[in-house]
C-alpha positions as CSV (number, residue, x, y, z in Angstrom):
1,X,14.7,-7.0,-13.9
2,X,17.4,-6.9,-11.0
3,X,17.5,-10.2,-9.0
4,X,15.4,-9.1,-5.6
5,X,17.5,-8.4,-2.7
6,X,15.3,-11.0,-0.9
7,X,16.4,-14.0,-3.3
8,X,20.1,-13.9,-2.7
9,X,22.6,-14.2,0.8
10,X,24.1,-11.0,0.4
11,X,25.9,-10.6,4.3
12,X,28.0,-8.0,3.2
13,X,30.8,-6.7,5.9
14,X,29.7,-3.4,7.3
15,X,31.3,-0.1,8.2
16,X,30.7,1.2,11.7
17,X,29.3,4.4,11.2
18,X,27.0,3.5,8.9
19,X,24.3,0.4,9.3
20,X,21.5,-1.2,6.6
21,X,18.9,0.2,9.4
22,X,20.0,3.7,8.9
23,X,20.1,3.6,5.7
24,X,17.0,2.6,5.5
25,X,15.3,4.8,8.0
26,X,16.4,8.0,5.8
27,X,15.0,6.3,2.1
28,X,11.7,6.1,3.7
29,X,12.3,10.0,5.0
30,X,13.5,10.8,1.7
31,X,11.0,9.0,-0.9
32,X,8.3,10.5,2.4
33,X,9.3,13.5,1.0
34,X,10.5,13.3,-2.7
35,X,8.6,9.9,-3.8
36,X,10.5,6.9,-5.6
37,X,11.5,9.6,-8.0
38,X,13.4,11.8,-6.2
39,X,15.1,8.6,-4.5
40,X,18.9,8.2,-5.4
41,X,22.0,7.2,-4.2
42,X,23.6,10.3,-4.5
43,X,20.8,12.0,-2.8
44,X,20.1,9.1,0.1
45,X,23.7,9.8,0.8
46,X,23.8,13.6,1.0
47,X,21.1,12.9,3.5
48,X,23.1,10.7,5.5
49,X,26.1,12.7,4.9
50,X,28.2,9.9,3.5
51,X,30.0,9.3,0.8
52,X,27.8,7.7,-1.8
53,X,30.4,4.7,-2.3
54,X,29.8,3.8,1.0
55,X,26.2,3.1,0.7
56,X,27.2,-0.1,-1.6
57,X,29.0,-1.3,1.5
58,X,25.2,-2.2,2.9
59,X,23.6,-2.4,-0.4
60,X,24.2,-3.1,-3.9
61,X,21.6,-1.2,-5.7
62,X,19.2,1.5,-5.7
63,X,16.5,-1.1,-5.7
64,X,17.8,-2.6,-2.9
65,X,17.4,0.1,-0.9
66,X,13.6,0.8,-2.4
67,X,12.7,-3.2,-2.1
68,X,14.0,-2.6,1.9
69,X,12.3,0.3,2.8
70,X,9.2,-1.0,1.1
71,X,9.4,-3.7,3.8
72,X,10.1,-1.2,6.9
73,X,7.0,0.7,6.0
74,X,4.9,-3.1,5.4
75,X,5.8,-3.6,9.0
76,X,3.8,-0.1,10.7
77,X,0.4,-2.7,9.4
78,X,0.5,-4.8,12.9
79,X,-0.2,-8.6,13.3
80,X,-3.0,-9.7,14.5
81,X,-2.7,-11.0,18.1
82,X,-5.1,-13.5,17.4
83,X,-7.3,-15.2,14.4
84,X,-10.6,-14.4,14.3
85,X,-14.0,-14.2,11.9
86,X,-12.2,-14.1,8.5
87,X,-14.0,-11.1,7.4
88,X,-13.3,-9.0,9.9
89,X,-9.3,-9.5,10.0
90,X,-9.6,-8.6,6.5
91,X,-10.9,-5.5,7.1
92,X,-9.0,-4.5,9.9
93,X,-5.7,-5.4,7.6
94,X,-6.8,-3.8,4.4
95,X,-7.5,-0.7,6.1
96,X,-4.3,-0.5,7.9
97,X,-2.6,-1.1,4.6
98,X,-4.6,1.9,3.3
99,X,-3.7,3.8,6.0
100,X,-0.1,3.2,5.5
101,X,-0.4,4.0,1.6
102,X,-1.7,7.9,2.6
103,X,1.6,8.0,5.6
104,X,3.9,7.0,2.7
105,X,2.3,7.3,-1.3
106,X,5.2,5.9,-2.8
107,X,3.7,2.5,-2.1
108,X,1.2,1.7,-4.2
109,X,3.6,1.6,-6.8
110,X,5.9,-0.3,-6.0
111,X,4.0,-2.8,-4.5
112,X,3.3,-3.4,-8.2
113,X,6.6,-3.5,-9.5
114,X,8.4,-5.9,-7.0
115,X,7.9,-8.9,-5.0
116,X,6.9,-8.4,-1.5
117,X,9.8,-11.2,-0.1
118,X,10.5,-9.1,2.6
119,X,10.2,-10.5,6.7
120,X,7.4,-8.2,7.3
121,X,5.4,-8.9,3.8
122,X,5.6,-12.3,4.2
123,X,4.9,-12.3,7.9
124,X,1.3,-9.9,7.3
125,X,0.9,-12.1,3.5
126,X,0.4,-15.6,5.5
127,X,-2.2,-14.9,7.4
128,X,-4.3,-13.3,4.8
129,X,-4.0,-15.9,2.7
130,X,-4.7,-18.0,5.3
131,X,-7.9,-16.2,6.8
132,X,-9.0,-16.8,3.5
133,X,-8.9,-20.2,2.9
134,X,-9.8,-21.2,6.5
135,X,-13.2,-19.7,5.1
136,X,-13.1,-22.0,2.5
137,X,-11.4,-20.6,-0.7
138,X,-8.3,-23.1,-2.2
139,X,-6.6,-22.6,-5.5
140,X,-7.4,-20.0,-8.3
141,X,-10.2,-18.8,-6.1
142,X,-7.6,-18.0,-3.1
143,X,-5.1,-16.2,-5.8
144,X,-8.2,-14.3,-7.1
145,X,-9.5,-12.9,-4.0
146,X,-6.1,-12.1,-2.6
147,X,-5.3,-9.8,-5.8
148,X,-8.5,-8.4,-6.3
149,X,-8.6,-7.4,-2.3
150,X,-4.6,-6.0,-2.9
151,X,-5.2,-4.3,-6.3
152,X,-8.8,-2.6,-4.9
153,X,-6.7,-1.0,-2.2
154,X,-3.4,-0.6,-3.9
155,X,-6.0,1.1,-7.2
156,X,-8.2,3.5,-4.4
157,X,-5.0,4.6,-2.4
158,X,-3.3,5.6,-5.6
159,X,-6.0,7.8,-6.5
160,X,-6.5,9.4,-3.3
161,X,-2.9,10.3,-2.9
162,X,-3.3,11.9,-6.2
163,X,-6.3,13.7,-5.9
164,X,-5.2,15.0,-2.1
165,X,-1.6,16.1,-3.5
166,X,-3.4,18.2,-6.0
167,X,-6.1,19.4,-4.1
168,X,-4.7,19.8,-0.6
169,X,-7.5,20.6,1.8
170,X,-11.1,19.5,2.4
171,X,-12.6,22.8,1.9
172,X,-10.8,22.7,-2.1
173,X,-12.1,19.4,-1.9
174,X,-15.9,20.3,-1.3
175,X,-15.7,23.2,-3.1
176,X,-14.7,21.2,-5.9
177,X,-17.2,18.6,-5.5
178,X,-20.1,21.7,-5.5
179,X,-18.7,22.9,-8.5
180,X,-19.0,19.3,-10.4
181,X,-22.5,18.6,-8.8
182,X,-23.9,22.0,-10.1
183,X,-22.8,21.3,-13.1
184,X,-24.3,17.8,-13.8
185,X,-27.8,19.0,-12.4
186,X,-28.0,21.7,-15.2
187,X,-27.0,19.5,-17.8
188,X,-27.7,15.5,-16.7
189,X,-29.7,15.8,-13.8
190,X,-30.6,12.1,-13.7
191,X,-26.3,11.6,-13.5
192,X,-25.4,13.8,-11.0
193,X,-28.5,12.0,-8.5
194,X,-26.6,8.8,-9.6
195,X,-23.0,9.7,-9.3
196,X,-23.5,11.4,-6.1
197,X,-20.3,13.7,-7.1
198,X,-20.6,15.8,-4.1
199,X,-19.8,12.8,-1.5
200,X,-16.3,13.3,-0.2
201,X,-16.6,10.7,2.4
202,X,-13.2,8.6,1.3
203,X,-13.3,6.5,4.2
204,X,-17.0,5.1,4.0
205,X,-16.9,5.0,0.4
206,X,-13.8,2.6,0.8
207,X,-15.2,0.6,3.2
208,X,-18.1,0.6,1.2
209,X,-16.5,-0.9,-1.9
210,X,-14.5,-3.2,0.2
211,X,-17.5,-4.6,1.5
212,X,-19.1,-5.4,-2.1
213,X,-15.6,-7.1,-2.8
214,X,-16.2,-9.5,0.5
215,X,-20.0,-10.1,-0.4
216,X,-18.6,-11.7,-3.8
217,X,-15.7,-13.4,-1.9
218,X,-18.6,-14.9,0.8
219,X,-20.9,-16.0,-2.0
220,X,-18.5,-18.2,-3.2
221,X,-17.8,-19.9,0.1
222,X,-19.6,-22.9,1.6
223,X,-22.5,-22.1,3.4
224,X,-21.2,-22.9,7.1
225,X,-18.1,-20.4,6.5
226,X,-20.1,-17.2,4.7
C-alpha cells in the first residue's frame, strides 16, 4: 500500500496559480460526479485546466489527492460545541456522517481502504472515542463499539447510495416496494408481515438500527453511566 500522505512531511514548494486547496476542492467535485473511479490525474487536471505534471507539484499521488479530499468532506460533520449525554453525541455524529455519505457516495469506501489521519478525522475521531469511554467502555470493548458504530453506518449508507442510484425517485422506490410485498403475501404470507418489505422509511429504519446497536453498547456499561 502507498505510505499515507498523513505519515510523512511532504511541504512541497508550490506554484502560484495552482494551490493543494484547489486542487482539492475540484477531486471532491469530480469523484461528486464520477466516484473514486472516474477520479484521475489526467482528468482532475483537465478540470482544473492544468497541465497534469503540475498537479505533482502539490501532490505526489493519486491517493494523495483521494486520502485529502476524503478529509475535506470529514470536516462538513461539525464538532460538537460542547460534551454532553454520551448517547446522544453519538447520534447526532453518526447521523451527520450518514448524511455526508448520501452528499458524497464515494465515501463509504474509502473510509475502508485508508486511514483516517487526516486534521478533520482525527479532530471528529477523539471525541467519539472519548464520549465512549467517559460512559465507561476501556480497551477491546472501546475498539469494538467504535467499529461496529463506523462499519453499521459505513455498511447502511453504502446500500442506500446503491439502491437510490439505481432507483432514482421515491415513487420507483414505492412502487417497487408494492411490487415485492404483493409478491410475498401470495406466496409467504407469514414473511412479507415479518419483513415489512413495503417500509421505505430509511431514516427511521436507521435510527432504528442505530439504537439496538447503543442498547448493546449501554448494557455493557456500569450501571450509573447506561
Amino acid at each position: 500500500m502507498p505510505e499515507s500522505i498523513w505519515l510523512r512531511d511532504d511541504d512541497r514548494p508550490r506554484r502560484p496559480r495552482l494551490s493543494r486547496e484547489r486542487i482539492v476542492e475540484a477531486a471532491v467535485a469530480l469523484l461528486d460526479a464520477e466516484g473514486a473511479a472516474g477520479l484521475s490525474m489526467r482528468a482532475l487536471a483537465a478540470r482544473l485546466r492544468a497541465g497534469t505534471m503540475s498537479l505533482y507539484e502539490y501532490v505526489r499521488s493519486k491517493e494523495d489527492v483521494l486520502d485529502l479530499a476524503l478529509d475535506e468532506v470529514i470536516g462538513e460533520i461539525e464538532e460538537p460545541p460542547e460534551p454532553g449525554p454520551w448517547r446522544d453525541y453519538l447520534v447526532r455524529q453518526l447521523t451527520q456522517s450518514r448524511a455526508v455519505m448520501r452528499r458524497h457516495p464515494w465515501v463509504p469506501a474509502l473510509t475502508a481502504t485508508r486511514p483516517l489521519l487526516g486534521p478533520n478525522a482525527l479532530a471528529r475521531s477523539r471525541p467519539f472515542y472519548a464520549a465512549l469511554a467517559s460512559a465507561g467502555l476501556a480497551g477491546p470493548a472501546l475498539t469494538a463499539a467504535v467499529g461496529t458504530l463506523t462499519s453499521y453506518v459505513n455498511g447502511f449508507v453504502a446500500a442506500e447510495n446503491i439502491w437510490w442510484a439505481r432507483i432514482r425517485t421515491p415513487a420507483a422506490d414505492a412502487e417497487l416496494r408494492g411490487a415485492v410485498a404483493g409478491h410475498l403475501n401470495e406466496r409467504m404470507a407469514d414473511l412479507a408481515r415479518l419483513a415489512q418489505v413495503d417500509n421505505g422509511d430509511f431514516d427511521g429504519q436507521f435510527l432504528l438500527g442505530l439504537d439496538l446497536i447503543l442498547d448493546g453498547i449501554a448494557a455493557r456499561l456500569p450501571p450509573e453511566t447506561s
